[in-house]
C-alpha positions as CSV (number, residue, x, y, z in Angstrom):
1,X,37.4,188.2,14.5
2,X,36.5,185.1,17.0
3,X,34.7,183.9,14.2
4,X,37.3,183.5,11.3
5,X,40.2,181.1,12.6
6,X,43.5,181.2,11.3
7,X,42.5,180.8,8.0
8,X,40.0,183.3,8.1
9,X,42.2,186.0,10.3
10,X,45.1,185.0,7.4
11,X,42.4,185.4,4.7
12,X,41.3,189.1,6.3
13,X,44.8,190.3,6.6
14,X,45.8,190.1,3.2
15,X,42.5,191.8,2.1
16,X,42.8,194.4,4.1
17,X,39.6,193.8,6.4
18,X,41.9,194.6,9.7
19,X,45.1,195.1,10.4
20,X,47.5,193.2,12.1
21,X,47.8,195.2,14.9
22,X,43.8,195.6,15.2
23,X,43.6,191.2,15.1
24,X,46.6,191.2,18.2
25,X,45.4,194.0,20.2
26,X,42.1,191.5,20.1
27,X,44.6,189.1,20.7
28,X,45.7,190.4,24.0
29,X,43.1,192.0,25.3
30,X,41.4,188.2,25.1
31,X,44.1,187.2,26.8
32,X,43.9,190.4,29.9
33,X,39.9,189.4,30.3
34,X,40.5,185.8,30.4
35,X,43.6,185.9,33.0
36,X,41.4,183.6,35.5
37,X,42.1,180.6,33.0
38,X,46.2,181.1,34.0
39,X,46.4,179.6,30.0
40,X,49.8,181.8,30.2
41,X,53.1,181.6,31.2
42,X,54.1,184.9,29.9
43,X,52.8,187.4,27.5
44,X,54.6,188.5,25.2
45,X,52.6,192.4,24.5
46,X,55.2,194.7,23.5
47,X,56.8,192.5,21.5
48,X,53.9,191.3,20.0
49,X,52.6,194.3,19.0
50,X,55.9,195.3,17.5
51,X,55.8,192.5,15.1
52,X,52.2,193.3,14.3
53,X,53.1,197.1,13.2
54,X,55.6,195.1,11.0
55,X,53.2,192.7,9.3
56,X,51.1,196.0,8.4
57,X,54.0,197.4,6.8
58,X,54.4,194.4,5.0
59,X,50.8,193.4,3.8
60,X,50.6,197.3,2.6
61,X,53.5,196.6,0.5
62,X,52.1,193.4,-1.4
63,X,53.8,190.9,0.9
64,X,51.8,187.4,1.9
65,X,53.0,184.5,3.4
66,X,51.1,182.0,4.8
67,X,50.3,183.7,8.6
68,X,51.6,187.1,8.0
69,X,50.4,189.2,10.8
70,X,48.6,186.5,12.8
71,X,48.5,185.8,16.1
72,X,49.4,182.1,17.7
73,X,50.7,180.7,21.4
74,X,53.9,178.8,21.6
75,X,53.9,175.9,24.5
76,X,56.4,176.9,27.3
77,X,58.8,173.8,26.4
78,X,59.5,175.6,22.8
79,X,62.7,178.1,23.0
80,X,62.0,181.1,22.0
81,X,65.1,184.0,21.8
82,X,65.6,186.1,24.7
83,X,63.2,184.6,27.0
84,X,63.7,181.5,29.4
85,X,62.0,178.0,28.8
86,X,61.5,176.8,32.2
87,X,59.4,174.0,31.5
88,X,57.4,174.7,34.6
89,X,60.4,173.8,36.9
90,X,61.2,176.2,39.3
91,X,64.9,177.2,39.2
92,X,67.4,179.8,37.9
93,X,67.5,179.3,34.0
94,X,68.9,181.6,31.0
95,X,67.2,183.2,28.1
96,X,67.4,181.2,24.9
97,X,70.0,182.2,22.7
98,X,68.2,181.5,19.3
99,X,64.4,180.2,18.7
100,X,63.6,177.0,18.2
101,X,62.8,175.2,14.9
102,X,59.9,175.7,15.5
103,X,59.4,179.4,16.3
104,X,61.7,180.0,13.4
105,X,59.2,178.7,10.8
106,X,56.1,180.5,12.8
107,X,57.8,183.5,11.9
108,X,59.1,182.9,8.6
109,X,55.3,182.2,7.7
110,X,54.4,185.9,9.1
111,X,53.5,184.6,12.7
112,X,53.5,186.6,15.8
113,X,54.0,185.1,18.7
114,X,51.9,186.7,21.8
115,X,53.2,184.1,24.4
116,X,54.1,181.2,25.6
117,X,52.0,178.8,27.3
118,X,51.3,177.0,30.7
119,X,52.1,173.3,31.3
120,X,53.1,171.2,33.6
121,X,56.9,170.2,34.6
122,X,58.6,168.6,31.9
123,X,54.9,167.9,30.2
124,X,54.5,164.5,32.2
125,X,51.0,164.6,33.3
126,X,47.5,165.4,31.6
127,X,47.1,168.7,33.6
128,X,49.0,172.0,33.5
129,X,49.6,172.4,37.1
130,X,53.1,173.0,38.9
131,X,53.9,174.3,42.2
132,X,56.3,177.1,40.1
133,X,54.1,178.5,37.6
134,X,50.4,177.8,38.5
135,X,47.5,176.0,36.7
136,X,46.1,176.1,33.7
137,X,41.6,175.8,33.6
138,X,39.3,174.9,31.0
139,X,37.3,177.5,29.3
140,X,34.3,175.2,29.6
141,X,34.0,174.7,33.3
142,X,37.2,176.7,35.1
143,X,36.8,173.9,38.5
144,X,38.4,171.4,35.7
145,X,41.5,171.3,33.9
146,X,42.3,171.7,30.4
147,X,44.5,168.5,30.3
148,X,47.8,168.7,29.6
149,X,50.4,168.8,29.0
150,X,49.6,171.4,26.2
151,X,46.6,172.8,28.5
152,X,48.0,176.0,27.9
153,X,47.7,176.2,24.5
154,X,44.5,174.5,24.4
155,X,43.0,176.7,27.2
156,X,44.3,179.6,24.9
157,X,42.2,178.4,21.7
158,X,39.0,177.3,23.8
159,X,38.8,180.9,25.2
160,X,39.3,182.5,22.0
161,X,42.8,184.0,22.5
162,X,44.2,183.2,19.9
163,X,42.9,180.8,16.6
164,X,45.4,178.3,16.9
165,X,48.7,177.4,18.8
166,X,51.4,175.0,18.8
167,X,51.7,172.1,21.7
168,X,53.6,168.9,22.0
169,X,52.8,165.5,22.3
170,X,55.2,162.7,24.0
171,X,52.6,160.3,25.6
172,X,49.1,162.4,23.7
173,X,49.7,165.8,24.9
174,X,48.4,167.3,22.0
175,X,45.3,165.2,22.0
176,X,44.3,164.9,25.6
177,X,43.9,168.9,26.0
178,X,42.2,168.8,22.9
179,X,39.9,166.2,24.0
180,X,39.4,167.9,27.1
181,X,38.4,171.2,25.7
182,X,36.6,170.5,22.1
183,X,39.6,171.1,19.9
184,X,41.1,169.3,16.8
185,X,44.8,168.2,17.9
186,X,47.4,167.0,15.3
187,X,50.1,164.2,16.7
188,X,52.2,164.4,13.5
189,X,54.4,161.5,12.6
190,X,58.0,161.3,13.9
191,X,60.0,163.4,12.1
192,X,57.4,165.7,10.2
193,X,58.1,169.0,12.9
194,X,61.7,169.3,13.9
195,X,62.2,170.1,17.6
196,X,65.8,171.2,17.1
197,X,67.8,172.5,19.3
198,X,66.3,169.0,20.9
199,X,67.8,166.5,18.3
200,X,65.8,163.7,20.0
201,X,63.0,164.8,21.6
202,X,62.7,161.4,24.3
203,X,64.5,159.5,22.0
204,X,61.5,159.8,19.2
205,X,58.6,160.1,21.4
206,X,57.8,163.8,21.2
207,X,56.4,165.6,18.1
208,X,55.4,169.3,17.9
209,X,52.1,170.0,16.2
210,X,48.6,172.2,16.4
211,X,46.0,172.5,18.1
212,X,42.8,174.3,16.5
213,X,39.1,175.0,16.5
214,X,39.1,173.5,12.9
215,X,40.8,170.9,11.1
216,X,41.1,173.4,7.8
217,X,43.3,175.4,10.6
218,X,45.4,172.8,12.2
219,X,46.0,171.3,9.0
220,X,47.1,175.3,7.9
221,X,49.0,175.4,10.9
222,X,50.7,171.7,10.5
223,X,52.2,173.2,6.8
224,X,53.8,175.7,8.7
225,X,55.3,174.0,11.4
226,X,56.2,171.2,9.0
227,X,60.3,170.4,7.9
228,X,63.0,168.8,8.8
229,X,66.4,170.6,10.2
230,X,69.9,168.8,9.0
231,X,70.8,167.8,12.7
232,X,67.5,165.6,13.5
233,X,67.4,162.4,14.2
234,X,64.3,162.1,12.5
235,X,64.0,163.8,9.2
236,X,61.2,163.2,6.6
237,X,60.5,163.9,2.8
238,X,58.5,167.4,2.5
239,X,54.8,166.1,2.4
240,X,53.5,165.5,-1.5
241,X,50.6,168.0,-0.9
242,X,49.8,170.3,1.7
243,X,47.7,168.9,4.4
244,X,45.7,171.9,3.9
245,X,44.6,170.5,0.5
246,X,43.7,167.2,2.4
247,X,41.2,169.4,4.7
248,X,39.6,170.2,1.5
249,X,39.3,167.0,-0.3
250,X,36.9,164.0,0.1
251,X,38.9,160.8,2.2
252,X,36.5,158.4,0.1
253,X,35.5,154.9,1.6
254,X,37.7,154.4,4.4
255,X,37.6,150.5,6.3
256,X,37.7,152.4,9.8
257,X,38.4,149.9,12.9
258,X,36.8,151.0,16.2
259,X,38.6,149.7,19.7
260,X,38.1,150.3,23.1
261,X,41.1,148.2,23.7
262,X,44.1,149.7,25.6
263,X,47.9,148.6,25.6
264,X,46.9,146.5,28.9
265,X,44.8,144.7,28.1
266,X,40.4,145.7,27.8
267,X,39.8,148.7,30.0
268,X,36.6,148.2,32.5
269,X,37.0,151.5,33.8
270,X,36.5,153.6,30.6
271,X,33.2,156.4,31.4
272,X,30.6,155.1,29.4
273,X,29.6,158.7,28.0
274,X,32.9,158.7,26.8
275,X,32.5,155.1,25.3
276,X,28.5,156.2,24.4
277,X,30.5,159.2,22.4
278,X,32.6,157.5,20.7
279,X,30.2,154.9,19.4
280,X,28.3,157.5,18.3
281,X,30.8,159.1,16.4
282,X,31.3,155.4,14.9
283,X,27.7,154.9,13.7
284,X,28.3,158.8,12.1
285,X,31.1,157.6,9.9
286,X,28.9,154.6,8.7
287,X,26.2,157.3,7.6
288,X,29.2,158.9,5.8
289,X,29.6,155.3,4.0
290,X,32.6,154.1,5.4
291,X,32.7,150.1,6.6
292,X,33.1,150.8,10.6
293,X,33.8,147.6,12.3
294,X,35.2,146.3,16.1
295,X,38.7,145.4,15.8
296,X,41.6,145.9,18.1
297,X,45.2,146.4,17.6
298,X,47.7,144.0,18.6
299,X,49.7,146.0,21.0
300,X,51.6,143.2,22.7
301,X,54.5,144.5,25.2
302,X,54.5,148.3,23.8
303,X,54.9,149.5,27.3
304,X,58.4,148.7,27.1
305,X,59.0,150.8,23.9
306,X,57.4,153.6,26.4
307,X,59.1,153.4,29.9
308,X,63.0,154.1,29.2
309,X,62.2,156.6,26.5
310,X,60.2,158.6,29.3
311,X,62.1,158.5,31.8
312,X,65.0,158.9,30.1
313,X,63.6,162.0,28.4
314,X,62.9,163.6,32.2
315,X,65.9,163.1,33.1
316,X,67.7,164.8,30.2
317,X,65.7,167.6,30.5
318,X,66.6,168.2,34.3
319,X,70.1,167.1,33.8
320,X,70.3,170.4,31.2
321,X,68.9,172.7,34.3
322,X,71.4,172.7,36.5
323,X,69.9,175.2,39.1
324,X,66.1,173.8,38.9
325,X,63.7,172.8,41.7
326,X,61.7,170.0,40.7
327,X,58.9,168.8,42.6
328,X,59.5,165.4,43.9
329,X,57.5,163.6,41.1
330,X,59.4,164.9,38.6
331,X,62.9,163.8,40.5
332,X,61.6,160.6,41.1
333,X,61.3,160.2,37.3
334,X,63.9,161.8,36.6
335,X,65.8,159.3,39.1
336,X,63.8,156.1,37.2
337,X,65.5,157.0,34.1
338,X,68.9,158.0,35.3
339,X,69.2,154.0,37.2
340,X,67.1,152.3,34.5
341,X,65.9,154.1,31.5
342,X,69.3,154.7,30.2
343,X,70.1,151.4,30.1
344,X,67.0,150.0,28.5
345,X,66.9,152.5,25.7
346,X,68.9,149.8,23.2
347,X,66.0,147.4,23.9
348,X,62.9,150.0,23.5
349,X,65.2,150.7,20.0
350,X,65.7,147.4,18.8
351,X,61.9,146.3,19.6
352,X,60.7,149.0,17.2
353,X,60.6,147.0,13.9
354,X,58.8,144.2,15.7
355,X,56.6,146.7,17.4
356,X,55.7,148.6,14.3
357,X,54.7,145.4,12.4
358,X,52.7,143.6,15.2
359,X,50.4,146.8,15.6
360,X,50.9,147.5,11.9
361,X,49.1,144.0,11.1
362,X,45.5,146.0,11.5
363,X,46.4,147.9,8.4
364,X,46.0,145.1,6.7
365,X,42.2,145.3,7.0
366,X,41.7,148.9,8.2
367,X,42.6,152.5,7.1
368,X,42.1,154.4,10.3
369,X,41.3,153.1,13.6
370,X,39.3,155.2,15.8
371,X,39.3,155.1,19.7
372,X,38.2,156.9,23.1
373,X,41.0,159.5,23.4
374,X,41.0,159.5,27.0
375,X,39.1,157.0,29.7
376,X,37.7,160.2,31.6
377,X,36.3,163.0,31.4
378,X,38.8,166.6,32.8
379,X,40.3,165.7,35.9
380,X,39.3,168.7,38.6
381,X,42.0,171.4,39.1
382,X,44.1,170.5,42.0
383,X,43.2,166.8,41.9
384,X,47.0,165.5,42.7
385,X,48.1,168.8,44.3
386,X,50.9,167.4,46.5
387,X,50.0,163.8,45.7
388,X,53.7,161.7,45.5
389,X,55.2,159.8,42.5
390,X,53.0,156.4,42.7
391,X,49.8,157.9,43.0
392,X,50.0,160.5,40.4
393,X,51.0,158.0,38.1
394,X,48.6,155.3,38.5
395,X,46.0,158.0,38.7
396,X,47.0,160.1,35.5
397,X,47.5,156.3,33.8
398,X,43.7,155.4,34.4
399,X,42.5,158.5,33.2
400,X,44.7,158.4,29.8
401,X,45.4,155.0,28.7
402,X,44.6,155.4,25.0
403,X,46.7,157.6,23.6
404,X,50.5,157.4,24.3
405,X,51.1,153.9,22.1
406,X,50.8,155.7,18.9
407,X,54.2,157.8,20.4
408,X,56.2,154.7,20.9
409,X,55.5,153.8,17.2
410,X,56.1,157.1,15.6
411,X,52.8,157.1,13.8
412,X,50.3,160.3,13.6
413,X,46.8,160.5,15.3
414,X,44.2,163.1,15.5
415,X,41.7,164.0,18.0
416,X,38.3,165.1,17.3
417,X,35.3,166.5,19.0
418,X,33.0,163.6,20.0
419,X,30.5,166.1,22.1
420,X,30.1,166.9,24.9
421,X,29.1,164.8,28.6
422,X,25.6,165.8,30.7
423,X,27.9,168.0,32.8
424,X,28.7,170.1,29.9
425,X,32.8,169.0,29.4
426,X,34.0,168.1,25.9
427,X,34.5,164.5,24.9
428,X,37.3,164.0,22.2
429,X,38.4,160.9,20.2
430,X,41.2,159.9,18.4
431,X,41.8,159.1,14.7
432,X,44.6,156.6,14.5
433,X,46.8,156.3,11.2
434,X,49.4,154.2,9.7
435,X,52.9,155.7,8.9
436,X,53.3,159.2,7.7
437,X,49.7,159.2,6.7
438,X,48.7,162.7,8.5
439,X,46.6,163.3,5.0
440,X,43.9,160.2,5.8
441,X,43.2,161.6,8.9
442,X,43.0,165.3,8.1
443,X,40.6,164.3,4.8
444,X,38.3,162.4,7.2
445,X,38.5,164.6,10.3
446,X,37.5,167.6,7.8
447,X,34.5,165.5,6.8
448,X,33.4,164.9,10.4
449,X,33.7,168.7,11.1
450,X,31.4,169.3,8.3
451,X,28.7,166.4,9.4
452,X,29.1,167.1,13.2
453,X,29.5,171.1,13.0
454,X,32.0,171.1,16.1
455,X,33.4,174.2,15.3
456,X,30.2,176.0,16.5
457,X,30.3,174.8,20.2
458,X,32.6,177.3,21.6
459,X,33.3,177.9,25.8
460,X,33.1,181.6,24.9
């Protein structure tokens, strides 16, 4: 069952080579073996296995959906009825009245949910640690973490728990832990996954999406999650075809920039396996005849498109939890965007058009630009344990510099596997695009998968 994916496990189910509750029980017991890797935040057993006695009912009775009867991991910042969504914040906080937009199309494609998954408090770091709910540890070498702040759901798919689950991505959630742990990550564009109840998610900067072995399954798994509820601020057209398709189909001759440029400016400190990766992956997608070329984009001052739409985000999110106790780091953000964050949201709003065209201008003469993910390899568990405000931030900052601009702008990106270092951790690297063009990047990542053959290096 390891061996199928989503696609597979959906492609089983409906011919009857297992049931449902035979796939979750799998599921679970994964889960129970692997309990070291605290990928977790609760587990959802009975329930689950409810639902899966009720996908067998249905697939004996002719129905098919999309996921009927599968097993996936929600992140722990994803409401999900009856159970609490602390966010890793410590506190008092109430069950969730109704799922989220989210969990609501999961299971209106057959889905069942067997938990929900570990992260860090209110996802603002690259690890899935807190003082209130524990850590979360890559599958490939447990001393190091997953990433964050979906290292839950990433540390879920890298053991084999489940085939795929759902993170989010404000400043390259998604894509860090997928870096971090050999995994395909989808950062959709603005607007493609709802996040209701959250209307705004940080005022734009925060899209739901997958995380997979394959790209044929996060691509599966983006179709689901994909649609727009009436009360978003950001709402988009249904996609022409399903990004599954796009996994499928041939990109043709892409004009592919390469840059090892961040937003401040030409990074000295990135590892050079990471930058020996990545320019390896560059001279594989000339073999695949695409013109590959150096070019960076023009980022200019992103950062301020960044700053009050993060701290304002923290703060909104502890402001809605009245009985929480954050750890200092989190306050102090929180306390950024209360005195200055707010205010500055009308600028980091009004720069967007000139933002989006200044970067944009690389479009001109590229298709996809492809760059280091992350500047370093997994940080070690435990690395800022107790560390204050200022030096987590600079720290985290240096490690991730690459992926967070592509948030401020709105626009999708996709991590790939890029290999792995000496010490045995996974390398990932990011496939940039240009507005609303998820399809570009699946079609090419799905060609990489088949010329790299990343989905047979597994931590299990």
């Amino acid at each position: 069952m390891d061996d199928l994916g989503l696609a597979g496990q959906a492609a089983g189910l409906a011919e009857g080579a297992f049931s449902s509750r035979e796939l979750v029980e799998h599921s679970l017991r994964r889960i129970e073996e692997r309990e070291d890797l605290g990928a977790f935040r609760v587990v959802l057993a009975e329930a689950a296995l409810a639902e899966a006695e009720r996908a067998d009912r249905r697939l004996a009775a002719g129905d098919r959906l999309p996921l009927l009867g599968v097993p996936v991991a929600i992140k722990d910042d994803t409401d999900l009825a009856g159970e609490t969504t602390p966010f890793a914040v410590r506190g008092r906080h109430r069950p969730a009245a109704e799922d989220a937009e989210q969990v609501r199309r999961l299971r209106a494609a057959g889905a069942v949910i067997v938990g929900k998954t570990t992260t860090c408090e209110i996802g603002l770091w690259p690890f899935s640690e807190s003082v209130g709910f524990g850590c979360a540890r890559n599958p490939w070498n447990p001393e190091y973490t997953p990433g964050g702040s979906s290292g839950g759901s990433a540390a879920a798919v890298a053991a084999g728990m489940v085939a795929a689950a759902v993170g989010s991505d404000g400043a390259g959630s998604i894509r860090i832990p997928s870096a971090w742990t050999g995994l395909v990550g989808i950062k959709p564009q603005r607007g493609r996954v709802s996040g209701f109840p959250r209307r705004d998610p940080f005022h734009g900067l925060t899209v739901w999406g997958p995380i997979a072995r394959s790209v044929e399954d996060a691509a599966l798994l983006l179709d689901v999650l994909s649609g727009s509820h009436p009360e978003d601020a950001h709402r988009l057209d249904p996609a022409r075809t399903p990004f599954a398709a796009a996994a499928g189909r041939e990109p043709g001759r892409l004009r592919i920039a390469v840059s090892f440029r961040t937003a401040f400016g030409v990074s000295g400190r990135l590892d050079p396996e990471i930058r020996a990766a990545v320019e390896r992956l560059a001279r594989r997608l000339t073999e695949l005849g695409h013109k590959v070329f150096p070019a960076d984009p023009d980022y200019g001052p992103i950062v301020l498109g960044l700053v009050p739409r993060g701290t304002a985000g923290v703060a909104e999110w502890l402001d809605s939890m009245p009985e929480a106790e954050p750890e200092p780091r989190t306050e102090a953000e929180a306390m950024i965007g209360r005195v200055v964050g707010r205010r500055l949201l009308p600028l980091a709003r009004r720069m967007d058009p000139y933002l989006r065209g200044r970067v944009g201008r690389i479009f001109r003469y590229a298709d996809v630009v492809l760059t280091p993910t992350t500047a370093r390899l997994p940080l070690r568990v435990g690395a800022f344990d107790g560390a204050g405000y200022q030096r987590t931030q600079s720290g985290v900052a240096a490690a991730c510099p690459y992926a967070w601009t592509w948030n401020v702008l709105g626009w999708p990106g996709v991590n790939v596997p890029a290999g792995l270092s000496e010490s045995g951790l996974p390398i990932g690297a990011q496939l940039l695009g240009h507005d609303s063009d998820e399809a570009t990047l699946i079609s090419l990542a799905a060609q990489l998968e088949a010329a790299e053959g990343w989905t047979e290096r597994r931590a299990f």
